[in-house]
C-alpha positions in Angstrom: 134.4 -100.3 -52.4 132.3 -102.5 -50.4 129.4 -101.3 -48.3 128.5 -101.8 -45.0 126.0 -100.8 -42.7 128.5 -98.4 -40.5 128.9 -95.7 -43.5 126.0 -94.0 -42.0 129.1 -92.4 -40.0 130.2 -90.6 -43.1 127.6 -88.0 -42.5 129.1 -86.4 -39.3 131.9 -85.1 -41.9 131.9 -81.4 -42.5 132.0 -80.0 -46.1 135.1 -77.2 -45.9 135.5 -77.0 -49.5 136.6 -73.5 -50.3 135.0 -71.2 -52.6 135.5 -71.7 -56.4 137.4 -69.3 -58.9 139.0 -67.5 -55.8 143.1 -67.4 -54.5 143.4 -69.6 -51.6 146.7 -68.9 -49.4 147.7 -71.7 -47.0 150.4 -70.1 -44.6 152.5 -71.7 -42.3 154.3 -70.8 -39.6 156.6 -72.3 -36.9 155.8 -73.4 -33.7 157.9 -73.0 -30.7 160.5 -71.2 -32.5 162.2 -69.1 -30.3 163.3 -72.5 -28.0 163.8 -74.2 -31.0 166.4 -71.7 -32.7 167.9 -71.0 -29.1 168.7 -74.6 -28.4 170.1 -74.6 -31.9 172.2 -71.8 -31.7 171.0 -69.8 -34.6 172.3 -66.3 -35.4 170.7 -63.1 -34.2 168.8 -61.3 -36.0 169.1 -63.6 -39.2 170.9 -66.9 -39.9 171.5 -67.6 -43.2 171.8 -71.4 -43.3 168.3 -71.6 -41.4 166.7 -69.2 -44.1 168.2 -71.4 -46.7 166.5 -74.0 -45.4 163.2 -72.9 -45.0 163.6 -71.6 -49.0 164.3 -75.0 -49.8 161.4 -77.1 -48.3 159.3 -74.4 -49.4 160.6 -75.1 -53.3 160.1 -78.3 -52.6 156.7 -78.0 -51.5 156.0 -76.1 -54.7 157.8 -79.0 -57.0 155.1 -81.1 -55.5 152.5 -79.1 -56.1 151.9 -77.6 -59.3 148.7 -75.4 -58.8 151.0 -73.2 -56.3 151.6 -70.0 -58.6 153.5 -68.1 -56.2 155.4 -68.9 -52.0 155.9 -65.9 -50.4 158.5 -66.7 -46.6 160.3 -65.1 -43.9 161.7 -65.5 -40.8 159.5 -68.9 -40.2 156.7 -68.4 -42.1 155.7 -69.2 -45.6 152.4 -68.2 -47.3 151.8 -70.3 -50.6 149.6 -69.1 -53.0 147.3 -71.5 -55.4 146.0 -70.5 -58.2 142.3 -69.5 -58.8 141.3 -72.5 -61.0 143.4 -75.2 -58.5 141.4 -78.3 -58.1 143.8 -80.3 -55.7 141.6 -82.5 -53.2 138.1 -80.5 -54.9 139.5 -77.4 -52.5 138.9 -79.0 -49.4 140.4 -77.2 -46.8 141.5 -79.7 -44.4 143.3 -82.1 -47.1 145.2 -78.9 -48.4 146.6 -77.5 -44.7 147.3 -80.9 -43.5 149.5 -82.3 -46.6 150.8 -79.2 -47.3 152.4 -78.3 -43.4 153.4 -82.3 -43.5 155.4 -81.6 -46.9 156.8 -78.5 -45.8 158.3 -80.3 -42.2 159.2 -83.3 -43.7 161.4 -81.2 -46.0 162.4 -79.4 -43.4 164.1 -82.2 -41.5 165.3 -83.8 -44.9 166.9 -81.0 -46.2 168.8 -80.1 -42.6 171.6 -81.6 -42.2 172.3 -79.8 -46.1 172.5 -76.5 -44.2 173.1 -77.4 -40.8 176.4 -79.9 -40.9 177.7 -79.0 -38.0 174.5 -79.0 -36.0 172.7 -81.8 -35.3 169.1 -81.8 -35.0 168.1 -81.7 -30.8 164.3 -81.0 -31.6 161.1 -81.6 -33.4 160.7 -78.2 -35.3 157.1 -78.3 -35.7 154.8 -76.1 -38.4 151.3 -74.9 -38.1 148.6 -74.3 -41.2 145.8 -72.0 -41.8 144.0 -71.2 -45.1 142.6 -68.0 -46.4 140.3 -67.5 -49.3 141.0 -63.6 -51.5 138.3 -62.9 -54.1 140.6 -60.1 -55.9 143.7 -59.7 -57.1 143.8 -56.4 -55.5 143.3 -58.5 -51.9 146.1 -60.5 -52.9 148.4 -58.6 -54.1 147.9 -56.9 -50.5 148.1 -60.0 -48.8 151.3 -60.1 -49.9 152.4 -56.6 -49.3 151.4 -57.2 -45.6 153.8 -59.7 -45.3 156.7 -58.3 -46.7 156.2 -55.1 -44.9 156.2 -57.0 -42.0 159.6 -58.5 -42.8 161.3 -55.3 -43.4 159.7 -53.5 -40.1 161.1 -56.6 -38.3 164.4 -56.8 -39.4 165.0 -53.3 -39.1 164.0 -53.8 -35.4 165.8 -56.9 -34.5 168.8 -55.2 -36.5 168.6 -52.3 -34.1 168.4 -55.2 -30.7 170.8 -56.9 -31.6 173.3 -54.3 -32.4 172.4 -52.9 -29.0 172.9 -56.1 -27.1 175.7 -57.8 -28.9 178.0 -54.6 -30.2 176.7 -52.1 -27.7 176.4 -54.0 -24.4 173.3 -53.2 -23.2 170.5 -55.8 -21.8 167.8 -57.2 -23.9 165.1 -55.0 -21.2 167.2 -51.8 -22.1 167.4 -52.4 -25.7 163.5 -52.4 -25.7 163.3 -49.5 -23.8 165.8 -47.8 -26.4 163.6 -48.5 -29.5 160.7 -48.1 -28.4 158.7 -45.9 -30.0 161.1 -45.0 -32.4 160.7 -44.4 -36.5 162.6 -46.2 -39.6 164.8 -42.7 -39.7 165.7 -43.2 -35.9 166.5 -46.8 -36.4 168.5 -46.1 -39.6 170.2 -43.0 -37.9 171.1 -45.3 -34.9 172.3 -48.0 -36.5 174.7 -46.0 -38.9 176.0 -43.8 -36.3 176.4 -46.1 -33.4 177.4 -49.4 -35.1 178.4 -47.8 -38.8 175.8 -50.3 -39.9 173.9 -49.0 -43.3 171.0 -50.5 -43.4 170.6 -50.6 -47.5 173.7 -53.1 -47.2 172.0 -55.7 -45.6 171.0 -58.6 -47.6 168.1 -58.7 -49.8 166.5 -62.0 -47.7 167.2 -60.1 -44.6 165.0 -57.1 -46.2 162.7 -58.9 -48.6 162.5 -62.1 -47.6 161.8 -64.8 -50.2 159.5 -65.5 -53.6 159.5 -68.8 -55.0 158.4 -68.4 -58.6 158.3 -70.7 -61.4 160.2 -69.8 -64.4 162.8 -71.4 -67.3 166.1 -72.0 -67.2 168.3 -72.5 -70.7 169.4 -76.1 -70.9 171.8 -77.7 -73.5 169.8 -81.0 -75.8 170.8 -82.8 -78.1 168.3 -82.5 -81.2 167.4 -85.3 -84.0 170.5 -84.8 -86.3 173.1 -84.4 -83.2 173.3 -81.1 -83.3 173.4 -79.1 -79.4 170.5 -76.5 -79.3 169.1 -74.5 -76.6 165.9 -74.8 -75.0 164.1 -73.5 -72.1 163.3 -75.7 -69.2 160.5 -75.2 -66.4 162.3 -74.7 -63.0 161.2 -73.7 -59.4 163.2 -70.2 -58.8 164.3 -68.4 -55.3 163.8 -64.8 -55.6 164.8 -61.9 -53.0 163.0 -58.7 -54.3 160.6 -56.4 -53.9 156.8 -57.6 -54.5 154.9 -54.4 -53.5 156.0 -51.9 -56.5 154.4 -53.0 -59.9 157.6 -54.5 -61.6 157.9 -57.7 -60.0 153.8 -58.2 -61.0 154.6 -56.7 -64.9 157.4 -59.0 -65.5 155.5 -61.9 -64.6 151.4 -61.5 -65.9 150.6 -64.8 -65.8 150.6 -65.2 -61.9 147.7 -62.8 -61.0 146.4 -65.1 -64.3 145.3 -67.4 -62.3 146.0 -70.7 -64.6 148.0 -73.4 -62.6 151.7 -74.7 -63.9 150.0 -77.1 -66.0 148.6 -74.4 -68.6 151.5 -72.3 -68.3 153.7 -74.3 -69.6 152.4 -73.7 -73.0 153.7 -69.8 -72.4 156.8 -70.6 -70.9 158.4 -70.0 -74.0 157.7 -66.1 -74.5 160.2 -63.5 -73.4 159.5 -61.0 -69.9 160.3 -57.9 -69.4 163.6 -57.6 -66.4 162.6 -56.7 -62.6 164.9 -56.0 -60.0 165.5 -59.5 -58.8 168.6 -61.1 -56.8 168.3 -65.0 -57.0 169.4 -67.6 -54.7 
């Protein structure tokens, strides 16, 4: 590249490369939401298509990038997880929020009218980015806890609202006032013996949200003399299960690993033991 005398401006950039050897998380989250699923007419408390949707720009975020390990979403949020050894734009945090928001929205828009048919996108939806650094697995792994016990304690509340407000009658203000202060036992109880809604029957995604894992998937090839065999193919999976207990982590060791896509590969081969997974 040629020089010139103005490159002297070059030294007014900050250095934000993150720390080495550690789990960076770059979450996003949507802005404006609440106008933007109002003028869209999205279900309360969940709508499926628009989960859907968010599942799928975030799988295609992680097809793009292979030092993701793990995406972790709900409601309109997604944390992505890279791997401690990821070397994508030397860690620098600005270069990793900004492509990966702009990756997730523009698959977001591309992917709508897949989910949405019938309704034609009115607005911009818009995506913000922030990056954190964990120095433990332990951190992590609660990291992630946080988030999906923040998914279950606010669908069992919106559950309980919009019952109230849609099957019971009552005004958003007088909804509030009913839950408030109430426990997971009082929300079950009302929602069972008010609405005859058990609360175990609701979906998986509703409850757990969403993992994006990679994994294998058995694919049909042809091999040198003709004959059909079997073989195990690298695919980006959409998982609704539980990611606090230990059986989701013991069935798949080599994300707290560490190692990016690239030198898993090599182990994609070797059996796992089951966990209590539903799949998209």
């Amino acid at each position: 590249m040629a020089k010139s005398r103005y490159e002297y401006v070059r030294d007014f950039e900050r250095d934000d490369r993150l720390l080495p050897s550690t789990w960076l998380v770059v979450r996003i989250d949507g802005q404006g939401f609440t106008r933007f699923t109002a003028k869209h007419g999205f279900a309360k408390p969940n709508d499926l298509r628009a989960l859907q949707l968010m599942n799928r720009a975030a799988v295609a975020v992680v097809e793009a990038m292979q030092e993701i390990v793990l995406a972790y979403g709900q409601s309109d949020e997604y944390s992505f997880v890279f791997a401690k050894d990821a070397k994508a734009f030397e860690r620098r945090e600005s270069k990793l929020s900004t492509l990966l928001v702009s990756k997730f929205t523009s698959a977001y828009v591309f992917h709508w009218a897949e989910f949405l048919p019938q309704t034609p996108l009115q607005a911009l939806p818009s995506f913000d980015a922030r990056v954190v650094v964990y120095p433990s697995d332990r951190i992590l792994r609660d990291y992630l806890c946080w988030r999906q016990a923040d998914c279950h304690i606010n669908n069992m509340y919106n559950t309980c609202f919009w019952a109230l407000v849609d099957k019971g009658g009552v005004s958003q203000k007088d909804a509030e006032r009913r839950l408030k202060g109430t426990l997971a036992k009082d929300k079950n109880e009302l929602l069972f013996s008010e609405f005859g809604i058990n609360y175990n029957d609701e979906p998986e995604i509703f409850k757990k949200g969403s993992v994006v894992v990679r994994g294998t998937a058995p694919v049909d090839v042809a091999d040198p003399s003709g004959a059909v065999v079997q073989r195990q193919k690298p695919v980006v999976q959409t998982l609704h299960c539980d990611i606090i207990r230990d059986a989701f982590w013991d069935a798949r060791p080599e994300i707290l690993g560490g190692k990016s896509a690239r030198d898993r590969d090599r182990d994609r081969d070797k059996p796992r033991p089951a966990a209590d997974c539903h799949r998209q």
